[in-house]
C-alpha positions in Angstrom: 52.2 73.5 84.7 48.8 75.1 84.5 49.3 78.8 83.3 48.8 81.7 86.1 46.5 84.7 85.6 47.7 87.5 84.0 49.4 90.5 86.0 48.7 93.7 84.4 52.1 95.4 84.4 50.8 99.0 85.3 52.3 101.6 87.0 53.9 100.3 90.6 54.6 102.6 93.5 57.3 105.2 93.1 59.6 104.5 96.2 62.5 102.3 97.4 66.0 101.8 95.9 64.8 102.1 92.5 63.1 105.6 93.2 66.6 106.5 94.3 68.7 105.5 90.8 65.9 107.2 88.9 66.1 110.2 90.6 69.8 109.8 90.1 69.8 109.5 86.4 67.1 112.7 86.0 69.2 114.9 87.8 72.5 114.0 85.5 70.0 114.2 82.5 68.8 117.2 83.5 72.3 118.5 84.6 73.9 117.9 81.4 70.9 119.6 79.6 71.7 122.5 80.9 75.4 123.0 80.8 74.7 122.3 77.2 73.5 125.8 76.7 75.2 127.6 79.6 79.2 125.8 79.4 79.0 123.3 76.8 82.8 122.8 77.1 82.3 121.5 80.9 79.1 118.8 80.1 81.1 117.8 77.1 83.9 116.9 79.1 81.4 115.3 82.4 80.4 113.4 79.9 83.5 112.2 78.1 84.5 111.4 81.6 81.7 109.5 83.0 80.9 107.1 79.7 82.0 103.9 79.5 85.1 103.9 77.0 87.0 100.8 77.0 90.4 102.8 76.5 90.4 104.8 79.0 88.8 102.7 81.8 91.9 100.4 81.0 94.2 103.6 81.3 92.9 104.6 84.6 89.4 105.6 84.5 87.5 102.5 86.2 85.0 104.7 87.9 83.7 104.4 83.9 82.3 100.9 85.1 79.8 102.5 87.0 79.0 106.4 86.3 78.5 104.9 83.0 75.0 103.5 83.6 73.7 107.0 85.2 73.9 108.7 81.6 71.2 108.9 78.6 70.7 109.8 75.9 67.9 111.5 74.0 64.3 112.1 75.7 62.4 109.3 74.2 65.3 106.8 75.0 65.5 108.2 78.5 62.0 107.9 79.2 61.9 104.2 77.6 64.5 103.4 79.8 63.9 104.8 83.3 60.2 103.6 82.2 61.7 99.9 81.6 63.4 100.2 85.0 61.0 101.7 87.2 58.6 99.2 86.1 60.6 95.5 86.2 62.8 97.0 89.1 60.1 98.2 91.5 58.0 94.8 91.1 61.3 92.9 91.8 61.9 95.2 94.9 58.4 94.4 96.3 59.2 91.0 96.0 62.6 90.6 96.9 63.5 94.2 98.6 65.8 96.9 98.3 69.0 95.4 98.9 68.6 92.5 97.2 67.8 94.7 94.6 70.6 96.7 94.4 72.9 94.0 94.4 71.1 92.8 91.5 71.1 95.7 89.8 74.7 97.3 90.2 76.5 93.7 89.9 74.3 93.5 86.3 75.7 97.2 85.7 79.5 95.9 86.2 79.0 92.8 84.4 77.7 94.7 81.2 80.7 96.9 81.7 83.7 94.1 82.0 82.0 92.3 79.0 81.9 95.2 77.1 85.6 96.1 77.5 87.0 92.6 77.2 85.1 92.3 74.0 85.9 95.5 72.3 89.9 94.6 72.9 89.3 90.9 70.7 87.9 92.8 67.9 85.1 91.0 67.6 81.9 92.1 65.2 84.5 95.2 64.3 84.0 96.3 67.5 87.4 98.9 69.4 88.2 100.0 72.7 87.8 103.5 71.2 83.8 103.6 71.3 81.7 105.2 73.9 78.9 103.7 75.6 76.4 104.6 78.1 73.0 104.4 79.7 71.2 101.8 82.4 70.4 99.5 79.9 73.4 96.5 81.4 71.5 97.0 84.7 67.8 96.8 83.3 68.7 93.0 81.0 70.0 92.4 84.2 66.9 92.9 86.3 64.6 91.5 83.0 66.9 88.5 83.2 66.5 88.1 86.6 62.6 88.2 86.0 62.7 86.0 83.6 64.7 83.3 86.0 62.3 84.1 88.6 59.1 84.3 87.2 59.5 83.3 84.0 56.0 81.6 83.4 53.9 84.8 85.1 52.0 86.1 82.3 51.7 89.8 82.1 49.6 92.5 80.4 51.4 95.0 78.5 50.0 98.6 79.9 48.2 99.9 78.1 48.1 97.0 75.2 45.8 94.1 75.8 48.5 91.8 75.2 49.5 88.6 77.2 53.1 87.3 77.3 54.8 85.3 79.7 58.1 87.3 81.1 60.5 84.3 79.6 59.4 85.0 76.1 59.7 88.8 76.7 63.2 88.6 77.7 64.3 86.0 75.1 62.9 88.7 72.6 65.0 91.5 74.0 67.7 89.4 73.7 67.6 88.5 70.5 67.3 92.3 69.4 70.5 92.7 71.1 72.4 90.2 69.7 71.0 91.4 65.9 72.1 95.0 67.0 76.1 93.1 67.8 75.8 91.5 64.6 75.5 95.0 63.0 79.5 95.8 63.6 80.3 99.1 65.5 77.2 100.8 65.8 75.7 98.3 68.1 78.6 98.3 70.4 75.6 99.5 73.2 74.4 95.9 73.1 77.1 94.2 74.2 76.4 95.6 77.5 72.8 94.3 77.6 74.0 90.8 77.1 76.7 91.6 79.2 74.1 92.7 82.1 71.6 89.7 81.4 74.5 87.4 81.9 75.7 88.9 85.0 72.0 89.1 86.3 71.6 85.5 85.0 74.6 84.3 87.3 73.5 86.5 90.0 70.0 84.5 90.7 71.7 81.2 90.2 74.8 81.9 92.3 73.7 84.7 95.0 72.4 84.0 98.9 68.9 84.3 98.9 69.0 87.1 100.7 71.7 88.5 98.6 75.8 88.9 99.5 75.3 92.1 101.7 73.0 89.9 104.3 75.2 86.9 103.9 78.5 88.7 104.9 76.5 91.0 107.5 74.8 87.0 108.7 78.7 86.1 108.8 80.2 89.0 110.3 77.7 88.7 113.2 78.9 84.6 113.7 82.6 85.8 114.0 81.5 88.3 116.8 79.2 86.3 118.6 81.7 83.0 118.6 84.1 85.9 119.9 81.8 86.8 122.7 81.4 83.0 123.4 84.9 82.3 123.4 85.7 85.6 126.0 83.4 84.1 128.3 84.4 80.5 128.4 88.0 81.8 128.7 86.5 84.4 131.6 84.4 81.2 133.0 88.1 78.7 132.9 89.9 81.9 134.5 87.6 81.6 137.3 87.9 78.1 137.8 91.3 78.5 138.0 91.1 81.2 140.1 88.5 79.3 142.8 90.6 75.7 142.5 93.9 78.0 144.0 91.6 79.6 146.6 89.8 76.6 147.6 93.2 74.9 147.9 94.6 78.1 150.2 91.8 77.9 152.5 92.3 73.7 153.0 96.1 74.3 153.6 94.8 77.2 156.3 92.2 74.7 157.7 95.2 72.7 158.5 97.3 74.6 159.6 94.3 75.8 162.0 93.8 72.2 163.3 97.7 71.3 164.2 98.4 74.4 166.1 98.4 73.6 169.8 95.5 75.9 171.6 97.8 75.9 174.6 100.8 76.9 172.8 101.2 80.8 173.5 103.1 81.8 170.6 100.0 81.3 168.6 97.8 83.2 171.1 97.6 87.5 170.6 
């Protein structure tokens, strides 16, 4: 396959779905920043509550599997990742669009999350349902996963290095800095959720509508309602039939009755 030109991956237009999760993730950032100096107590508990521990999402807390994946952490790693998203997530939503998109993204973002609590309870690489995780990352190997699947042989130019590298070989390279950081014991238990969020992106491509599950089960809904209309008016249409067969067959008997009456007979006459 003869290779494509390079795509400089610049800076794509702020707007869309992934404008929206961006400016999600600030505001908590920036949220938390503060009560850090003005109620400490109170962001140390928001965040206590929203991270993804394995323990407690099993003892009740399963809105962990998603407000997990709106915290960060320091400035740099925020701006790496929100960077990382805005730039792989935007060109997927030109191509594919918003709700494919989020699909994509939030089904990535629960698939890092149920991988990372069913491995933490095996004991794996040392790893317990007493750690804490956080950040987009799940949802971002999911998108770069999805890429990758996509368009893995598109050749892009790192902004602003004059480097080349196809998007398969990028992702395989994130990857296998994830799996390194699991192989470290507890202190990588944040990568199991990027492997957890590449495979759910990964399955997500393969298995998905084209258009995504939202459009299939709207496409679906809309079947059900239009065989519903269809079936209303053949019953309406069989109704009337019914309806003209008895009156056709009234006005026959009347006919007849009409033709056997005697015009001379008075008792028929006003």
């Amino acid at each position: 396959m003869p290779r494509s030109n390079p795509v400089m991956l610049s800076f794509p237009p702020f707007a869309g779905v992934i404008r929206r999760i961006i400016l999600a993730i600030l505001a908590l950032f920036f949220l938390l920043l503060l009560l850090r100096w003005v109620a400490p107590a109170l962001g140390a508990a928001i965040f206590a509550n929203t991270a993804l521990t394995p323990a407690m999402v099993t003892h009740g807390a399963v809105w962990q599997i998603l407000t997990y994946s709106f915290l960060t952490g320091g400035i740099f790693q925020t701006a790496f990742a929100l960077l990382s998203l805005w730039l792989i997530g935007a060109y997927l939503e030109v191509s594919y669009g918003g709700r494919w998109l989020t699909e994509l993204y939030f089904i990535s973002v629960l698939g890092a999350a149920i991988v990372t609590i069913a491995i933490s309870y095996t004991g794996l690489f040392h790893m317990s349902p007493a750690l804490t995780t956080y950040g987009p990352d799940g949802g971002i190997f999911g998108l770069l996963t999805a890429w990758a699947v996509l368009m893995g042989d598109q050749s892009f130019l790192l902004f602003p290095l004059p480097i080349s590298i196809r998007a398969k070989y990028l992702v395989v390279i994130y990857i296998v800095v994830a799996l390194a950081g699991i192989l470290g014991g507890p202190s990588g238990f944040a990568y199991l959720g990027y492997l957890g969020g590449a495979l759910a992106g990964y399955l997500y491509v393969k298995r998905a509508p084209r258009r995504g599950y939202a459009f299939a089960v709207s496409e679906r809904a809309y079947s059900f309602r239009n065989a519903y209309y269809r079936w209303k008016r053949k019953r309406a249409a069989r109704k009337f039939e019914v309806y003209m067969r008895k009156h056709d067959k009234l006005e026959g008997r009347v006919r007849d009755n009409d033709r056997d009456r005697d015009p001379k007979d008075r008792k028929w006459m006003n």
